[in-house]
C-alpha positions as CSV (number, residue, x, y, z in Angstrom):
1,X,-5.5,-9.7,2.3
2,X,-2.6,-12.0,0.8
3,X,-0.9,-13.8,3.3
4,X,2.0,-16.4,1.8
5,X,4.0,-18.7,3.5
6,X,7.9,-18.6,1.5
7,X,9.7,-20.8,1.6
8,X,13.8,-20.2,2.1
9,X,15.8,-21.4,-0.3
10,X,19.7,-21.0,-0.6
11,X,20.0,-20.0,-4.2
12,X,18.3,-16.6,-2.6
13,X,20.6,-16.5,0.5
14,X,23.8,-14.0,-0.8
15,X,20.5,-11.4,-1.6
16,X,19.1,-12.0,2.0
17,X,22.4,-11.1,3.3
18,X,24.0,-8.3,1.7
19,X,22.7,-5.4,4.1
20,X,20.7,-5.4,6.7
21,X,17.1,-4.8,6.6
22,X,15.8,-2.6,8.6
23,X,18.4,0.0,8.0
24,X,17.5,3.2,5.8
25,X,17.6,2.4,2.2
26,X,16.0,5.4,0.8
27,X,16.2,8.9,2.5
28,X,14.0,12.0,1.0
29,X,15.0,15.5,2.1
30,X,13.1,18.8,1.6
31,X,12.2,17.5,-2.1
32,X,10.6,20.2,-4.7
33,X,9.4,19.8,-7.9
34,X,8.3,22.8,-10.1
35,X,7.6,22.3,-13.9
36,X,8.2,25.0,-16.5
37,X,5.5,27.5,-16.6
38,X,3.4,26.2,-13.5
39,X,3.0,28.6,-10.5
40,X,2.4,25.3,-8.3
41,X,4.9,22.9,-6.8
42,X,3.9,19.1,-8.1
43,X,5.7,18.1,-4.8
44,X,6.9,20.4,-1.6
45,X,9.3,19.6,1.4
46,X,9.1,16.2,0.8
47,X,10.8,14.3,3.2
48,X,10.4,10.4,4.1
49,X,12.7,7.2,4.9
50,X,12.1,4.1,3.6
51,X,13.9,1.4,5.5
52,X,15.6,-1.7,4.0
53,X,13.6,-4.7,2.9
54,X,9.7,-3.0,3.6
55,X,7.1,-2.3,1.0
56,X,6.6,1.2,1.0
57,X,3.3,2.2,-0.3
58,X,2.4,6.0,-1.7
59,X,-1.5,6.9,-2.2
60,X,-3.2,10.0,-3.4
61,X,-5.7,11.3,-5.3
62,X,-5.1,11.7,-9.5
63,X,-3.0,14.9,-9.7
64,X,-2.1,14.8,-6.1
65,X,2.1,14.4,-7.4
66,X,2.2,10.3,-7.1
67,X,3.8,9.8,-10.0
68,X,6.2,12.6,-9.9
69,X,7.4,11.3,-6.8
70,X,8.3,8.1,-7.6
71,X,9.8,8.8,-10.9
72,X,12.3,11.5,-8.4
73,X,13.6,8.4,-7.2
74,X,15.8,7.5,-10.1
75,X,16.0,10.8,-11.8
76,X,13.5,10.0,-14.7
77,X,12.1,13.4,-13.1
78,X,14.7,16.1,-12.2
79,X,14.2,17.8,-8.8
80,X,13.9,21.4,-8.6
81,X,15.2,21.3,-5.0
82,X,16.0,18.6,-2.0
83,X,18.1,15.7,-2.2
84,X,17.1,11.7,-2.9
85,X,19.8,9.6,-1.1
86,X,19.7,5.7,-1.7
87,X,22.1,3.6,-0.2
88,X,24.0,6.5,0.7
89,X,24.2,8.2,-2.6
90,X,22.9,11.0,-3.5
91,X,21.4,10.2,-6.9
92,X,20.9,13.8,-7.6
93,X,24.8,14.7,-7.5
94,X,25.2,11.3,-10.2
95,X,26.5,13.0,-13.5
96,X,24.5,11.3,-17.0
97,X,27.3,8.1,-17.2
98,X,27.1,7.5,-13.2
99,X,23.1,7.6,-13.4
100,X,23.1,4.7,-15.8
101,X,25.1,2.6,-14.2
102,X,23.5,3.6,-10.7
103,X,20.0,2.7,-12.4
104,X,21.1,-1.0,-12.8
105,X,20.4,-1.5,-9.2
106,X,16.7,-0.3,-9.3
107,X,14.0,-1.9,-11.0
108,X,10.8,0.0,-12.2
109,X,7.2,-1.5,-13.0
110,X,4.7,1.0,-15.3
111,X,1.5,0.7,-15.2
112,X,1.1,0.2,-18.8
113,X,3.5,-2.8,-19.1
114,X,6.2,-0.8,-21.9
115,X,6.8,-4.4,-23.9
116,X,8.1,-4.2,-27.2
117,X,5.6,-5.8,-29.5
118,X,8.1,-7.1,-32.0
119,X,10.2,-9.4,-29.6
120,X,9.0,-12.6,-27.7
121,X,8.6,-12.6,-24.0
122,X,11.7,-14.0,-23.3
123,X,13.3,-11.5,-25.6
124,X,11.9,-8.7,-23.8
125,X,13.3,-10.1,-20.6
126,X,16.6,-10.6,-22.1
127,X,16.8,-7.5,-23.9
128,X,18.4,-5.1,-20.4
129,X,21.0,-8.0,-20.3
130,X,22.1,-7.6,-24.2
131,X,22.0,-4.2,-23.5
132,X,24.4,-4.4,-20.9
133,X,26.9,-6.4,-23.0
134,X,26.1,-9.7,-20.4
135,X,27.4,-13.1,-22.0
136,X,24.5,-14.9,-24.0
137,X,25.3,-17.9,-21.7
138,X,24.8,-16.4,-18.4
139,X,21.3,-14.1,-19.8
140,X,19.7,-17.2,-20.7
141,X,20.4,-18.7,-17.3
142,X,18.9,-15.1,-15.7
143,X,15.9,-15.6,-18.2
144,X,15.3,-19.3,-17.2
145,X,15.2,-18.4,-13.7
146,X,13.5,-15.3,-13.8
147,X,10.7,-16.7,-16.2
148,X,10.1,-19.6,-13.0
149,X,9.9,-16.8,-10.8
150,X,7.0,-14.8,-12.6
151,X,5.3,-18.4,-13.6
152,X,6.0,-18.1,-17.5
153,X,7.9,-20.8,-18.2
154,X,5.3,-21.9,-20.8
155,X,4.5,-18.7,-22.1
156,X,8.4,-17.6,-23.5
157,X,7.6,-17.8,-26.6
158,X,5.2,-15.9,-27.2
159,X,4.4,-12.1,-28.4
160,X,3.1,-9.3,-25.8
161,X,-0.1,-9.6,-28.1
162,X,-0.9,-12.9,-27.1
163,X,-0.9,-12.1,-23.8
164,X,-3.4,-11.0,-20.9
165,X,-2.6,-8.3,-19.0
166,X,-1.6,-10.1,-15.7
167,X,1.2,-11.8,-18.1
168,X,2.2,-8.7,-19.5
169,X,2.5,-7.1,-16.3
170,X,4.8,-10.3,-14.9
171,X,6.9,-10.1,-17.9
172,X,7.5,-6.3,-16.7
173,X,8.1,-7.7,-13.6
174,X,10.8,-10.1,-14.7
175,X,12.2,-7.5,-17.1
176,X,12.5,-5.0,-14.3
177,X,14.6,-7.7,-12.0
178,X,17.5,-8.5,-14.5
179,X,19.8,-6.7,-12.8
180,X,19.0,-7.8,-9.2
181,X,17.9,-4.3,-8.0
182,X,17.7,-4.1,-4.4
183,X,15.0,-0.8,-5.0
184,X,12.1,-2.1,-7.0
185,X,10.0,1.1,-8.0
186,X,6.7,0.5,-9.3
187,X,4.3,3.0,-10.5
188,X,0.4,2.0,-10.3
189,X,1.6,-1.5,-11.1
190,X,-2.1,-3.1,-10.7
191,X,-4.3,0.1,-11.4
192,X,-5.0,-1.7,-15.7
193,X,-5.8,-5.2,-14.3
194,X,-8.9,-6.5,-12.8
195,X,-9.4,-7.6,-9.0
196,X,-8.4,-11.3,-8.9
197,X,-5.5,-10.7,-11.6
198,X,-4.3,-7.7,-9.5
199,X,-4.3,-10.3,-6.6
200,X,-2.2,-12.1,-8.4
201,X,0.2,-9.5,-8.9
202,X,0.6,-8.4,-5.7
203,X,1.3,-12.2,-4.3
204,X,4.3,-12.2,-6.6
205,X,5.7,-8.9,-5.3
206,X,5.1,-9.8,-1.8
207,X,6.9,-12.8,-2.9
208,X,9.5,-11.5,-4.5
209,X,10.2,-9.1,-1.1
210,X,9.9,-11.6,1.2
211,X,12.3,-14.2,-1.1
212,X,14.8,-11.2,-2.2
213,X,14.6,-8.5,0.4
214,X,14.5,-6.3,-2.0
215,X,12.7,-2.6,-0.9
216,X,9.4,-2.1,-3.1
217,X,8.2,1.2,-3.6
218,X,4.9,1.6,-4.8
219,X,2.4,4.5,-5.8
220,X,-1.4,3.5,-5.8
221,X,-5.1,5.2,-5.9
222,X,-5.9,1.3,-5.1
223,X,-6.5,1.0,-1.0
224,X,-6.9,-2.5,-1.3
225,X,-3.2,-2.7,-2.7
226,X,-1.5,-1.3,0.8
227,X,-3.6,-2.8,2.5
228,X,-3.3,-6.2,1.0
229,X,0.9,-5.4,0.5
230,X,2.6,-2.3,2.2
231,X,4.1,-2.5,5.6
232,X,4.3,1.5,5.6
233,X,2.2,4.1,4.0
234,X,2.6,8.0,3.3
235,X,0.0,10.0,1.9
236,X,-0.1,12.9,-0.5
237,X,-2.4,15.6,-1.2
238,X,-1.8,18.6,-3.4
239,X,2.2,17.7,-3.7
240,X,2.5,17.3,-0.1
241,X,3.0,14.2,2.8
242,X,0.1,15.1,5.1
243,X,0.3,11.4,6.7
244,X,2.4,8.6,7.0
245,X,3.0,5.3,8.9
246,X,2.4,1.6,9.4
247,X,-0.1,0.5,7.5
248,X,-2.6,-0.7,10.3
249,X,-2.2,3.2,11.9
250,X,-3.1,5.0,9.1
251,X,-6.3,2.7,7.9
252,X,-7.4,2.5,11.8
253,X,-7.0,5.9,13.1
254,X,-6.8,8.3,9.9
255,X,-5.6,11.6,11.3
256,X,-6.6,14.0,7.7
257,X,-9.8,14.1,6.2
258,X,-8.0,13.2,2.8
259,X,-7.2,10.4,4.2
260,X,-10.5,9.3,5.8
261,X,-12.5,10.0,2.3
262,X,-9.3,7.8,0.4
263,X,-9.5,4.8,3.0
264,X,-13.5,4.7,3.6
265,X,-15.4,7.4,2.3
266,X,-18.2,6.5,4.5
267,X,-16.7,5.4,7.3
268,X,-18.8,8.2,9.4
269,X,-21.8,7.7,7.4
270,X,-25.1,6.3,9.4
271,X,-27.5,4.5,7.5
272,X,-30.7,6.6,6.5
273,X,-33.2,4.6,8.5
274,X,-31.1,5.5,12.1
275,X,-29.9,9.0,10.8
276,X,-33.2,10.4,10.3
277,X,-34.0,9.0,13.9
278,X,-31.2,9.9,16.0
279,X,-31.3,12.8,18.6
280,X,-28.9,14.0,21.2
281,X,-31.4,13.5,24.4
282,X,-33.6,10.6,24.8
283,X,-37.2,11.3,23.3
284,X,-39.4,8.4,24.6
285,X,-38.6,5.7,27.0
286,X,-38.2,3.0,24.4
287,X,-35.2,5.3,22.9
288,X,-32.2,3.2,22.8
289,X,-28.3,4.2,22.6
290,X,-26.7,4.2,19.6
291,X,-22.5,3.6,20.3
292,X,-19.8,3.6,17.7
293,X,-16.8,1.0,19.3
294,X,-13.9,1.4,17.1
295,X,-10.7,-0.7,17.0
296,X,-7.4,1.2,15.6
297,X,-5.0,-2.1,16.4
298,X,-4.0,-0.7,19.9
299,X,-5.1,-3.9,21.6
300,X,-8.9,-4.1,22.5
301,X,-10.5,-7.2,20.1
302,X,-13.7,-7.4,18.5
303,X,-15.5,-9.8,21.1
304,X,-19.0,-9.9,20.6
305,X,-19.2,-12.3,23.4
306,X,-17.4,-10.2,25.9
307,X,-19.6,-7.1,25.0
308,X,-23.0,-9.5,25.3
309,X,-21.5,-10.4,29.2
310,X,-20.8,-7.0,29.6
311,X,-23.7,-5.0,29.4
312,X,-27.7,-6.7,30.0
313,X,-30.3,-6.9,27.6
314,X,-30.6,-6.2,23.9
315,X,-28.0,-5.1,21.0
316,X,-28.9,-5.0,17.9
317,X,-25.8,-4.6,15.5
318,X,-26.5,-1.9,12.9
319,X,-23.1,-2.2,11.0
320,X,-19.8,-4.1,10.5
321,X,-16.5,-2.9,9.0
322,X,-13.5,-4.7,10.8
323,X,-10.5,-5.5,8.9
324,X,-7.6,-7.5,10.2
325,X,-4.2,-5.4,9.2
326,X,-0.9,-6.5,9.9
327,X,-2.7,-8.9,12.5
328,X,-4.2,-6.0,14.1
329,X,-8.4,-5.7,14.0
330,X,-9.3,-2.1,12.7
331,X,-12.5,-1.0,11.8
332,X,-15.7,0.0,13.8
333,X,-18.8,-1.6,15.0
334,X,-22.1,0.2,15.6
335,X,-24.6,-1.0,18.0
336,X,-28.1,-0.3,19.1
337,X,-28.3,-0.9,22.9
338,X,-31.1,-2.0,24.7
339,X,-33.4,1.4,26.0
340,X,-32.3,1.2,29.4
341,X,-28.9,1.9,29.1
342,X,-27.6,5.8,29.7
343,X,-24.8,7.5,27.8
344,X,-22.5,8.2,31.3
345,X,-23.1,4.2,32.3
346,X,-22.6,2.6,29.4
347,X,-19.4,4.8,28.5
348,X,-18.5,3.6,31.9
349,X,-19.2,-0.2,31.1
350,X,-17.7,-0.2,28.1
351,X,-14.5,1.7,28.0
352,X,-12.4,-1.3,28.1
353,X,-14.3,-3.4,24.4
354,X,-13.2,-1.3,22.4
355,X,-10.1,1.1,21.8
356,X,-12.5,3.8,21.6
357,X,-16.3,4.2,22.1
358,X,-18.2,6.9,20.9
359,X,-21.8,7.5,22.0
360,X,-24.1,8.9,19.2
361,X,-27.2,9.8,20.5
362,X,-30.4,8.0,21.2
363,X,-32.7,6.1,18.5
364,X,-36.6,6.2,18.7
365,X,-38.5,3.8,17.2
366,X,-35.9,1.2,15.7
C-alpha cells in the first residue's frame, strides 16, 4: 500500500483553499448511454457523487462500461440520457465553445500516454499552454514547475521515444495539469506499466491529491490500484453500479458476487488437502473445527495472542489473507482448532476475535 508523508508548502496553498473539500464536486444522475445500433445500454441509471478532494476509483470487468463512464464526464462521450453536474454545472447543457473552455479545468490521463512523437518532452507539456494563447514567459515557468513535480527535470529534452513507459505516462501526467484542473480524470492510467513502475505512478497521483486537492477520478481492472489509492470505490457490471463505498467496505465485506470474484477470486476457496476432508458433523473423535474469523474493518483486530488465551489447546493456522486498508485490518484467517472444541462453544468463545466467525465443519485426519 503507498503511504507518503507531504509535506505543505505555500506555493500550493491558494489550490488548498479554493473550495472546500469534502463538498460534492461531481454529481451523476440517472446517466444512459446507448450507441448507434446496439440494443444494450453501455451504462444505465447511473448515479454517484464524488466529493471534493477524494480519489474516486471505478472497477469492472473489460466491457463492463468503465471507459464510457469516465469519458461521460467531460463530454468526450455524449449521454443518451441523465445529467453530469460538476461544480455545479451541468456539462451536458455546455454548448461546443462553453465545453472547451469548461474542459480547461479537468485534466485527463489515457492509458496509452497520447504524446506526440515529433516534439520533446517539455514541448509536449507546453504544447495545451501554446494552444491556449498563454505568454511564452509564464508556460515555461508552468513547464519548470510541472517537470519538478513529475521528476523530469533531467529528461526535458528528450523525445517520447527515448522514454520508458513510467516517463511517458508522467509526461501525460504533467501535460494533463497545465491548466490546474481541480477534476483530474484518468482512464486505466497504470494498466501498460509493470508492478513497481505502476507504484510509482500511483505515489505521484496520491501526491499530487494530497499537495493540490484536486479530485482524481479513476477507472481500473487493477485491485491493487484502489486499494493502494482510492478513498471511495463504485463498482460496475454490465453498465450498471451494483456496489459502492469506502474502500476498506467494499474489499472487507463485498456484498455482489462480481465483486467478490474482482477483489479475491478465491477468497471462499479451501485448500484441496481440508476440502476433501471436511464434513458437517464430527466423524471421529480426533475431528477438529475448522473456523473462518473474518475482519471487515468494523473494529475486532487480528490478535493471535488474544485468540491463543482465549480458547485451550491447539490451532493450527491453515491460511492468511489480512490486508490493512485505510488503517482498518480486512481479510480472513482460517484456523484448525484443537478436537475438543464444539461448534455452539467455540462460536460462544469466540464471538468477540473477530468481526465475524464462521464455523465450517469438522476436519478428520489433519
Amino acid at each position: 500500500m503507498v503511504s507518503l508523508s507531504i509535506p505543505e508548502t505555500s506555493a500550493l496553498s491558494d489550490a488548498a483553499t479554493r473550495h472546500t473539500s469534502g463538498a460534492s464536486h461531481v454529481i451523476i444522475e440517472a446517466l444512459s448511454k446507448c450507441y448507434p445500433g446496439q440494443s444494450v445500454d453501455a451504462l444505465r441509471n447511473i448515479n454517484l457523487g464524488i466529493h471534493r478532494g477524494e480519489i474516486f476509483g471505478i472497477i469492472g470487468r473489460s466491457g463492463a462500461g468503465k471507459s464510457t463512464l469516465i469519458r461521460c464526464l467531460n463530454r468526450l462521450e455524449e449521454p443518451t440520457a441523465g445529467r453530469i453536474v460538476i461544480d455545479g454545472t451541468d456539462i451536458s447543457a455546455l454548448n461546443t465553445r462553453q465545453l472547451v473552455e469548461w474542459r480547461r479545468s479537468t485534466g485527463m490521463i489515457f492509458q496509452h500516454f497520447n504524446l506526440l512523437s515529433a516534439k520533446t518532452v517539455r514541448q509536449n507539456i507546453e504544447l495545451p499552454l501554446k494552444v491556449a494563447g498563454v505568454p511564452a514567459a509564464v508556460r515555461a515557468r508552468k513547464v519548470d514547475e510541472l517537470l519538478a513535480l513529475v521528476g523530469l527535470e533531467a529528461r526535458q529534452h528528450a523525445w517520447p521515444a527515448q522514454l520508458s513507459g513510467g516517463q511517458k505516462q508522467r509526461v501525460g501526467i504533467a501535460r494533463a495539469l497545465v491548466h490546474d484542473p481541480e477534476l483530474l480524470l484518468c482512464d486505466e492510467a497504470t494498466s501498460a506499466l509493470d508492478p513497481e513502475t505502476t507504484r510509482s505512478i500511483l505515489a505521484l497521483l496520491k501526491k499530487i491529491n494530497q499537495q493540490r486537492h484536486i479530485t482524481i477520478v479513476l477507472i481500473t481492472h487493477e485491485m491493487d490500484v484502489v486499494h493502494d489509492l482510492c478513498h471511495n470505490v463504485a463498482v460496475i457490471d454490465q453498465g450498471e453500479i451494483i456496489e459502492c463505498g469506502p474502500v476498506w467496505q467494499v474489499y472487507s465485506d463485498p456484498q455482489q458476487e462480481t465483486t467478490r470474484q474482482l477483489l479475491n477470486p478465491n477468497h471462499h476457496a479451501l485448500p484441496e488437502s481440508i476440502g476433501t476432508r471436511l464434513t458437517a458433523h464430527r466423524q471421529h473423535h480426533q475431528s477438529r473445527l475448522l473456523v473462518r474469523l473474518r475482519y471487515t474493518g468494523q473494529g475486532a483486530q487480528p490478535d493471535i495472542g488474544a485468540l491463543s488465551a482465549e480458547i485451550a489447546g491447539e490451532i493450527t493456522l491453515i491460511y492468511s489473507a489480512i490486508e490493512w486498508v485505510d488503517s482498518k485490518p480486512t481479510g480472513q484467517l482460517l484456523l484448525l482448532l484443537d478436537a475438543r472444541h464444539e461448534a455452539q462453544s467455540v462460536t460462544t468463545q469466540l464471538a468477540h476475535i473477530a468481526d465475524r466467525l464462521e464455523v465450517l465443519g469438522y476436519v478428520t485426519g489433519y
